[in-house]
C-alpha positions as CSV (number, residue, x, y, z in Angstrom):
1,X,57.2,22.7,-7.8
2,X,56.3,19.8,-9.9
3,X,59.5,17.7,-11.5
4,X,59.6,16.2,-14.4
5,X,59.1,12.8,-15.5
6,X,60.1,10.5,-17.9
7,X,56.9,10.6,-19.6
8,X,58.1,14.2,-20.5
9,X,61.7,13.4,-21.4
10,X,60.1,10.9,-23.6
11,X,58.5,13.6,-25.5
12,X,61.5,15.5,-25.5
13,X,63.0,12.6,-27.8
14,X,64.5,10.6,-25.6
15,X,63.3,6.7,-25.8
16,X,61.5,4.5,-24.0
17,X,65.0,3.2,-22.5
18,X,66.0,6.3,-21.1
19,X,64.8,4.9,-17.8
20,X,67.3,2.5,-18.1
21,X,70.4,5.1,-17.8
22,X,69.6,6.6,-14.8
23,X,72.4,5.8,-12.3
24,X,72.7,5.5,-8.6
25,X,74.7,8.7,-8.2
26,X,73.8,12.5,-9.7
27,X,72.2,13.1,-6.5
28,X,70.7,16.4,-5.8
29,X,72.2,18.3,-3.0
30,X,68.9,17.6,-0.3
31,X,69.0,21.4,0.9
32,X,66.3,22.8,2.3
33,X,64.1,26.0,1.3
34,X,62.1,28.8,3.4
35,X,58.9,28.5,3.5
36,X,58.9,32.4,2.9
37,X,60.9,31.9,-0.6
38,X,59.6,34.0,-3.8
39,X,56.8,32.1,-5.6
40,X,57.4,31.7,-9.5
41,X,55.9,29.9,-12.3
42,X,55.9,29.7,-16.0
43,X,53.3,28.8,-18.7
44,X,54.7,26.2,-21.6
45,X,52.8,24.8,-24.5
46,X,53.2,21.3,-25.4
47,X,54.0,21.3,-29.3
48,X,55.7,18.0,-31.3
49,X,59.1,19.0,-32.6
50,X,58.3,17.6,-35.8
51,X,55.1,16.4,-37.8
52,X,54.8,14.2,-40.4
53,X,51.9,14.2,-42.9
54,X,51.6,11.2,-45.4
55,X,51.7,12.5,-48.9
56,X,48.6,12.1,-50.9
57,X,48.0,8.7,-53.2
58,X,47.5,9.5,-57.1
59,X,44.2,11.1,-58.0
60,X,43.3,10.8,-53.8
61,X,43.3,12.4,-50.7
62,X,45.5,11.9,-47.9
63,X,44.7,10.4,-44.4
64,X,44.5,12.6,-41.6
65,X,46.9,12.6,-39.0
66,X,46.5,14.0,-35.4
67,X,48.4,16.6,-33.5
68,X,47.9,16.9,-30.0
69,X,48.2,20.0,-27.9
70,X,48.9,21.1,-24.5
71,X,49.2,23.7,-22.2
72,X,51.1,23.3,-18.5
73,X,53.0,25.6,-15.6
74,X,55.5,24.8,-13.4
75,X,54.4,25.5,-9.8
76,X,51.4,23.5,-8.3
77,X,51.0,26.1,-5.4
78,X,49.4,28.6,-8.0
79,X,45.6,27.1,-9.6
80,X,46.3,28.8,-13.2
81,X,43.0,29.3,-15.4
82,X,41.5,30.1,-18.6
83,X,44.3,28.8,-20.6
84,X,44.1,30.3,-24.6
85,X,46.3,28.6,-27.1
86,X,46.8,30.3,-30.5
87,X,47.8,28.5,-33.3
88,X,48.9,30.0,-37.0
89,X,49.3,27.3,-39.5
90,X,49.6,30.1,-42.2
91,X,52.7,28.4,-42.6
92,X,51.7,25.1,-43.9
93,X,50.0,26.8,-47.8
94,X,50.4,24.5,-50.5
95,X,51.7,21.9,-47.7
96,X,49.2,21.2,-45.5
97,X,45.7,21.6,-44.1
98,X,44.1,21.7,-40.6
99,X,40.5,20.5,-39.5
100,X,40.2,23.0,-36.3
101,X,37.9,21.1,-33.2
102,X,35.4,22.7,-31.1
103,X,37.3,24.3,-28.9
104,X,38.9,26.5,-31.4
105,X,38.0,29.2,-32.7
106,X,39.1,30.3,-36.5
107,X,39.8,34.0,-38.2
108,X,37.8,34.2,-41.6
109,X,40.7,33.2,-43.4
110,X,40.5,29.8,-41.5
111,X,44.9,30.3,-40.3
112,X,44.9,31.5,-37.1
113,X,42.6,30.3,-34.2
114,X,42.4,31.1,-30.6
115,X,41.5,27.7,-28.6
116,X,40.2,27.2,-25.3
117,X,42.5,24.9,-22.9
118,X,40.5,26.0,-19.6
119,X,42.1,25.0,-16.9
120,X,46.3,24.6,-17.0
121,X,47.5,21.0,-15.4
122,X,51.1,21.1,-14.1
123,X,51.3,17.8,-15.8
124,X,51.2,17.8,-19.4
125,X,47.4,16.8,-21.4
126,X,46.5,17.2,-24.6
127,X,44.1,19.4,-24.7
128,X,43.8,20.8,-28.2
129,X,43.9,17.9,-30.7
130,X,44.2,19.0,-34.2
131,X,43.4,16.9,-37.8
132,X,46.3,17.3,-40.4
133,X,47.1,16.0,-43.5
134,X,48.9,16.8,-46.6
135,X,47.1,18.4,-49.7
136,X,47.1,17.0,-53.1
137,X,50.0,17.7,-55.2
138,X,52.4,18.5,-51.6
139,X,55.6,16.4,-52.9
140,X,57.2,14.4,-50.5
141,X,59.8,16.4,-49.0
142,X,57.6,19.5,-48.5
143,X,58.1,21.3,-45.6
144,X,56.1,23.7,-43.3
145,X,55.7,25.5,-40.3
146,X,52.3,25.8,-37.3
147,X,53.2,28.3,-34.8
148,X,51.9,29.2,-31.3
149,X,51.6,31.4,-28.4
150,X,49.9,31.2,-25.0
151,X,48.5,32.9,-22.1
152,X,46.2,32.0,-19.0
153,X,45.0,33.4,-15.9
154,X,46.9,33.0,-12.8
155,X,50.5,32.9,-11.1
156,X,51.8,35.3,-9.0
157,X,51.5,38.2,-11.1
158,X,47.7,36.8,-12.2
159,X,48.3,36.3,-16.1
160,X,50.9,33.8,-17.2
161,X,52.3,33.9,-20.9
162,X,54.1,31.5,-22.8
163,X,57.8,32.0,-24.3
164,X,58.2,33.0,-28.0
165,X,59.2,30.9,-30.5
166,X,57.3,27.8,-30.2
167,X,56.6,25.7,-33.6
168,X,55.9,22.7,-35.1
169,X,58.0,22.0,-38.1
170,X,54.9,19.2,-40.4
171,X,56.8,17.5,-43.4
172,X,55.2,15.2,-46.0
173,X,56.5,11.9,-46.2
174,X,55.8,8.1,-46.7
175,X,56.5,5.1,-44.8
176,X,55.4,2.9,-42.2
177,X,53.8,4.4,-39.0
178,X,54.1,2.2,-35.7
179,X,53.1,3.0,-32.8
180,X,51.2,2.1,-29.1
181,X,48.3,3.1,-27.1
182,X,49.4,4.8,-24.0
183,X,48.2,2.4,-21.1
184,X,46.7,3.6,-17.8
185,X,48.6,3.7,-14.7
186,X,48.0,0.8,-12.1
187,X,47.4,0.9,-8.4
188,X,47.1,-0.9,-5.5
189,X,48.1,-4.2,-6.9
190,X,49.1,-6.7,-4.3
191,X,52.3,-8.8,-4.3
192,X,52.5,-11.9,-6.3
193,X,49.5,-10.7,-8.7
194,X,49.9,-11.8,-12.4
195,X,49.1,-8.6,-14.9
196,X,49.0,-8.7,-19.1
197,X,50.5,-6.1,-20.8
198,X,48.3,-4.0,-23.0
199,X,50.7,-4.4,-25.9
200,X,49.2,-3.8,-29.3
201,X,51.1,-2.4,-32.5
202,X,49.4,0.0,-34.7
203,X,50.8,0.7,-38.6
204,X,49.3,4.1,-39.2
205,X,51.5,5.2,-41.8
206,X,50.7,4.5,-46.0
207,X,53.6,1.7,-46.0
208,X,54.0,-1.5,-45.0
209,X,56.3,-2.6,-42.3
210,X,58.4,-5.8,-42.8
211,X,58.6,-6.8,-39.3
212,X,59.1,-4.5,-36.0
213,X,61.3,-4.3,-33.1
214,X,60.8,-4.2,-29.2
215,X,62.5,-2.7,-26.4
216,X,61.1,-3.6,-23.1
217,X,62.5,-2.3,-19.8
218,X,60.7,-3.8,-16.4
219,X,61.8,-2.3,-13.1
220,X,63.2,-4.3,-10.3
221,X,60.0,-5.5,-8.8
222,X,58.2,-6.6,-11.4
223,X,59.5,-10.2,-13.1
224,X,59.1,-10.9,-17.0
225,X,57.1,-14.2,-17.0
226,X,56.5,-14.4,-20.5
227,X,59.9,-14.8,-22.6
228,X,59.8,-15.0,-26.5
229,X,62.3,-16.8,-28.8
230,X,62.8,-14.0,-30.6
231,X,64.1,-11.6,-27.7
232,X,67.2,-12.2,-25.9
233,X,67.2,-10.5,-22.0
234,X,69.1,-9.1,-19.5
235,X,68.5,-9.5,-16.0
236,X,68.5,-7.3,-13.2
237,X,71.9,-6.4,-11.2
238,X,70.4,-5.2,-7.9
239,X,74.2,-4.5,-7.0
240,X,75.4,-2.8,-9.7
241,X,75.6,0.8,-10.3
242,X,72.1,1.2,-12.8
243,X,68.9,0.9,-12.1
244,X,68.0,-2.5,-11.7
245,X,65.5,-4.0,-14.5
246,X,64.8,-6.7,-16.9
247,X,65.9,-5.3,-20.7
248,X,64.6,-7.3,-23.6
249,X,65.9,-6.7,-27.2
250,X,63.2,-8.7,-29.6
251,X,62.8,-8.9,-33.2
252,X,59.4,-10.1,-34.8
253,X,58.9,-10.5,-38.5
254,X,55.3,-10.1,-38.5
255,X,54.1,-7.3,-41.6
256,X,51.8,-4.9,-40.4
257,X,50.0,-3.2,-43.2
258,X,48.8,0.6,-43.2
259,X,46.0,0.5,-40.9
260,X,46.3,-2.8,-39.6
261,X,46.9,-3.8,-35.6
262,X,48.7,-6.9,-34.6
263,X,49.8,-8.0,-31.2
264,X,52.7,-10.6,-30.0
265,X,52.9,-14.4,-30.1
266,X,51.7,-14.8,-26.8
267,X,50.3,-12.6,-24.2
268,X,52.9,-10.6,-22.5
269,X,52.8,-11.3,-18.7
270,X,54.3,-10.1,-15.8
271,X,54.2,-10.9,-12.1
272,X,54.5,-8.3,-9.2
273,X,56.8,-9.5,-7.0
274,X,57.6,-9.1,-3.2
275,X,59.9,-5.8,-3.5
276,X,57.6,-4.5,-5.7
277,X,56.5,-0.7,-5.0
278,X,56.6,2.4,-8.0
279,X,57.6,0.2,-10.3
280,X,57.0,0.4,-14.2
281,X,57.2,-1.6,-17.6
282,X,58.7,0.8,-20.8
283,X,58.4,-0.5,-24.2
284,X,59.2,0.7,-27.7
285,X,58.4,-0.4,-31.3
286,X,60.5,0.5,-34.1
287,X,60.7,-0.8,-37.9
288,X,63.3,-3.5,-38.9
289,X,65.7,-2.6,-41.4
290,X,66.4,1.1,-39.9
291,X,63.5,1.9,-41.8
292,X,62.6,5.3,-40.1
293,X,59.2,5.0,-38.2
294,X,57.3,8.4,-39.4
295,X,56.3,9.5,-36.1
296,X,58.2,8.4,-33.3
297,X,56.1,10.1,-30.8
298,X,53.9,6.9,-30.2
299,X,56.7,4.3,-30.1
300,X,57.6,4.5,-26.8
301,X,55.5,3.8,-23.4
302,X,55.6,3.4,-20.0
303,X,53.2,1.6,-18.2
304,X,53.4,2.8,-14.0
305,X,52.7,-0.2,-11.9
306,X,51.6,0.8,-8.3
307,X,51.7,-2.3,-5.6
308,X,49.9,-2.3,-2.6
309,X,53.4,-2.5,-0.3
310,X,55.8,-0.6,2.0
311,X,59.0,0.3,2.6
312,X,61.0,0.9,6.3
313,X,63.0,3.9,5.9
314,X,65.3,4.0,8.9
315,X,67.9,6.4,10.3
316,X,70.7,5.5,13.0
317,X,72.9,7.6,14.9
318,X,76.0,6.8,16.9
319,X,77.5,7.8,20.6
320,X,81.2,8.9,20.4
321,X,83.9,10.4,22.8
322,X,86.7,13.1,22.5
323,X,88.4,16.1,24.6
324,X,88.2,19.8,23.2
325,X,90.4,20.1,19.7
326,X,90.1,16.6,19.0
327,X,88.5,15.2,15.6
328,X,86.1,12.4,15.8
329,X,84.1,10.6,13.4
330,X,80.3,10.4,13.9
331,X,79.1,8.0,10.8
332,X,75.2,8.6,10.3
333,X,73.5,5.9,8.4
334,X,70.3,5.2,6.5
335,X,68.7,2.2,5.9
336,X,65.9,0.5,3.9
337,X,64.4,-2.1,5.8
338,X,62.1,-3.3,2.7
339,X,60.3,-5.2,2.4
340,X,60.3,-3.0,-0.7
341,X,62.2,-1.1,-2.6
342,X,61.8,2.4,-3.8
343,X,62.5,4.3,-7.1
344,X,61.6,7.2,-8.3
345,X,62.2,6.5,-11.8
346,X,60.2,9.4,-13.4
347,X,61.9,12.3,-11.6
348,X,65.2,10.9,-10.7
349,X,64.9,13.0,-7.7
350,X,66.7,11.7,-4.5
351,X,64.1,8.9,-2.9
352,X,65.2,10.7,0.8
353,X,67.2,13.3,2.0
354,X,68.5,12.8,5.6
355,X,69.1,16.0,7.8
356,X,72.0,15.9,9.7
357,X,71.7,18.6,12.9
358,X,75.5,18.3,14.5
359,X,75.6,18.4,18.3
360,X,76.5,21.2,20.0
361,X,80.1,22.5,20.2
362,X,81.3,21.0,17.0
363,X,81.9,21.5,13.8
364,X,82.3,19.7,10.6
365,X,85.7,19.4,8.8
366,X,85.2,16.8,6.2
367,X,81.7,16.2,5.0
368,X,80.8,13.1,2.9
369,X,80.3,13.4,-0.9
370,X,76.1,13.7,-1.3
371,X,76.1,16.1,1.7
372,X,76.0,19.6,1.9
373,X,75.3,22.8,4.0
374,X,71.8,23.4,4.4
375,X,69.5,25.6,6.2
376,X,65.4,24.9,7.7
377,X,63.3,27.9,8.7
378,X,64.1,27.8,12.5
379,X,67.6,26.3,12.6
380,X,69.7,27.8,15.2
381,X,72.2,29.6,13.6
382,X,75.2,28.1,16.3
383,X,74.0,24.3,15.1
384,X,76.1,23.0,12.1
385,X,73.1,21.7,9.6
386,X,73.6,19.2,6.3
387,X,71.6,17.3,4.0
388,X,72.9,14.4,2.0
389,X,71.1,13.2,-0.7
390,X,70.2,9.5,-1.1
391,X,70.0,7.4,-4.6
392,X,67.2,7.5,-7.0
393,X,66.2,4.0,-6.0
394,X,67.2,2.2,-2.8
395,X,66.8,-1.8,-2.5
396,X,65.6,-3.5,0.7
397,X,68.5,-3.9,2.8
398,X,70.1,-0.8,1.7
399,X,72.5,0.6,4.3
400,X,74.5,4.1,3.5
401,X,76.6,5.5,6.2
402,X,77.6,9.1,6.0
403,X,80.7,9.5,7.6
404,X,81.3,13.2,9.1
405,X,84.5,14.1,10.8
406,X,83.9,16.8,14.0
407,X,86.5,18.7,15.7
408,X,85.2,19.3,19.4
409,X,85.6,22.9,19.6
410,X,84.4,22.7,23.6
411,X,83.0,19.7,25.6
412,X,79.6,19.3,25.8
413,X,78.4,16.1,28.0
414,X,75.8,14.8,26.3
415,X,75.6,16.7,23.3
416,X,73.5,15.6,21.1
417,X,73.3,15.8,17.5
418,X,69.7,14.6,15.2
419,X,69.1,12.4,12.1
420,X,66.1,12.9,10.4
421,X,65.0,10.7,7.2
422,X,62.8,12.8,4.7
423,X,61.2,10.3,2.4
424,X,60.1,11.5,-1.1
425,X,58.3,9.4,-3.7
426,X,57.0,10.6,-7.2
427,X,53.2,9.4,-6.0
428,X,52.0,10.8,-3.0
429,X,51.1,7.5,-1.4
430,X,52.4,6.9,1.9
431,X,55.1,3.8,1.3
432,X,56.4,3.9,4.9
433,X,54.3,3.7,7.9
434,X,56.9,3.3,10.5
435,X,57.6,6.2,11.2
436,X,59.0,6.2,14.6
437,X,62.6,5.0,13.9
438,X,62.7,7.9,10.7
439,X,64.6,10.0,13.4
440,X,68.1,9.1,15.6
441,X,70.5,10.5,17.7
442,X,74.1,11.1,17.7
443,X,75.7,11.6,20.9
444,X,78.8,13.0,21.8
445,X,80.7,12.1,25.3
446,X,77.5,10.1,26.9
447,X,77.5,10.1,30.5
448,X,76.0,7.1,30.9
């Protein structure tokens, strides 16, 4: 199954800073699933929440504003195909007016038109983009409605439809318009390279904007070189409980009229440092004044910075001793043993889970918080078997013991329990290619 990012919270309206709440707890529980499990999936269509038109100037015609549109499904084990998209903007009369692309194909009343998506990501594109804009004599204030619905071949039942109810609400207004272009994602960069920002600001409203502000969030391995007057920062806590990152609050008085680009003072600059692995730079552009920005959809983006690194995830094990009733403690650890670090600051998913397999004869009577029962096609049903979850970003030198408490229900010399490390990243890239220490032993009453 394919999780979810923050480029699609994003578009769910949270902001570019969102990144910057996610914690090093709300781990997920790490247990693992049959191979044999029931295959689902479901078909969604990507739709803004809200769209504003600008209202038409006196005795002219209103600029044309785009709507992009999107199909996607859940679960990448399925190829799903021939996605169709049908939009009714019967809803936007004496509001509104659509210029339909190619791929779409109109009734003769020019309101409803199937469009061609072909085949459905599990990622979100936008494959339909629409031209809007307001007609003449749609006051400000005037409100109407585009609706969808969606099907596409494939799935596990072969044809895939979308849920009811989807819409996009388009509303004419005026104002300033700011927004970004989305940059493309960066790989392979070594350690200690020097990369520019592709920061631009775009006023694509019918308003003037009196100055903007900027929210920039850089993950722990990348260092802001460039620092403006008129930002203040906070630097990166790698001890504290958040993820660690460089936040920068700025305010620039620069106008940007409708239709005009500027950029910042300076270039904005950043250098990949030596920890440096999934790391990415968020940024967000709003009005001054709590003017509200009339599309907020392009405010916020997040740059993904890829650096040619790696990462030792490690597991350790311990020997212990007891008789028959007796209650030992057998503290598993984990360890990163950089030189990077690792985040998986899209998901939020766990960046490892490591599988705990007790040894023989015991069982578990107090289990640490993060861990919990958990089951592997194969497992023997007579071995006690937990996951615990690691953070959603682990530092090099991180060291997390999991301490488990056994009672020795009958002696077993030599008994021998297994910690296994299960690394998971958001890109597939292999970060780790030690693998030979991913895997320890816990042994209970060694003879030698």
């Amino acid at each position: 199954m394919s999780s979810v990012s923050v480029g699609r919270l994003l578009r769910r309206g949270a902001c570019a800073g969102a990144v910057g709440a996610l914690v090093l707890s709300g781990l997920g529980s790490g247990a693992a699933f049959a191979d044999d499990e029931p295959q689902t999936d479901q078909l969604w269509i990507q739709a803004p929440y809200d769209q504003t038109v600008t209202v038409a100037p006196d005795g002219g015609t209103a600029q044309y504003r785009t709507l992009a549109l999107g199909l996607y499904h859940d679960n990448d084990n399925f190829t799903v195909t021939d996605g169709h998209l049908t939009v009714d903007i019967s809803g936007l009369a004496g509001v509104a007016e659509v210029v339909w692309p190619d791929t779409c194909t109109p009734n003769g009343a020019g309101t409803v038109a199937v469009c061609d998506t072909g085949d459905v990501p599990t990622g979100y594109s936008a494959e339909v983009q629409l031209k809007v804009r307001a007609v003449a004599g749609a006051a400000l204030g005037a409100r109407g409605t585009i609706e969808y619905s969606a099907e596409a071949t494939g799935g596990p039942d072969g044809t895939l439809t979308a849920p009811e109810g989807y819409e996009t609400p388009v509303t004419v207004r005026s104002g300033p318009d700011l927004g970004t272009a989305a940059p493309q994602d960066t790989t392979g960069v070594a350690p200690g390279t020097d990369l520019t920002v592709p920061f631009a600001v775009t006023n694509t409203g019918n308003e003037t904007a009196h100055g903007f502000t900027v929210q920039m969030y850089a993950t722990y391995g990348l260092d802001v070189v460039t620092r403006y007057p008129q930002c203040t920062y906070t630097e990166p806590d790698a001890g504290g409980t958040y993820m660690p990152m460089t936040h920068a609050t700025c305010t620039f008085d620069t106008d940007i009229a409708p239709g005009a680009t500027v950029e910042l003072p300076a270039p904005l600059r950043l250098t990949v440092n030596d920890h440096a692995l999934f790391d990415r730079f968020d940024y967000d552009v709003e009005p001054v004044d709590g003017i509200t920005d009339l599309d907020s959809s392009d405010n916020g983006r997040a740059w993904s910075i890829e650096a040619d690194n790696t990462a030792d995830f490690a597991a350790h094990g311990t020997e212990v001793s007891g008789a028959a009733g007796d209650t030992v403690t057998t503290a598993i650890r984990f360890t990163n043993d950089g030189p990077a670090w690792v985040a998986n600051a899209g998901s939020g998913d766990p960046v490892a889970v490591v599988d705990y397999y007790l040894p023989e004869g015991t069982t578990a009577t107090t289990v640490p918080e993060h861990c919990s029962g958990a089951h592997s096609p194969g497992d023997d049903s007579t071995i006690g078997h937990f996951a615990c979850s690691l953070p959603i970003w682990v530092k090099s030198g991180t060291d997390v013991s999991f301490p488990f408490q056994l009672r020795i229900n009958r002696v077993v010399p030599d008994a021998t329990g297994h910690v296994i490390v299960h690394a998971h990243a958001d890109k597939p890239t292999v970060f780790d290619p030690n693998s030979a220490n991913n895997t320890a032993d816990v042994i209970l009453n060694p003879t030698a």
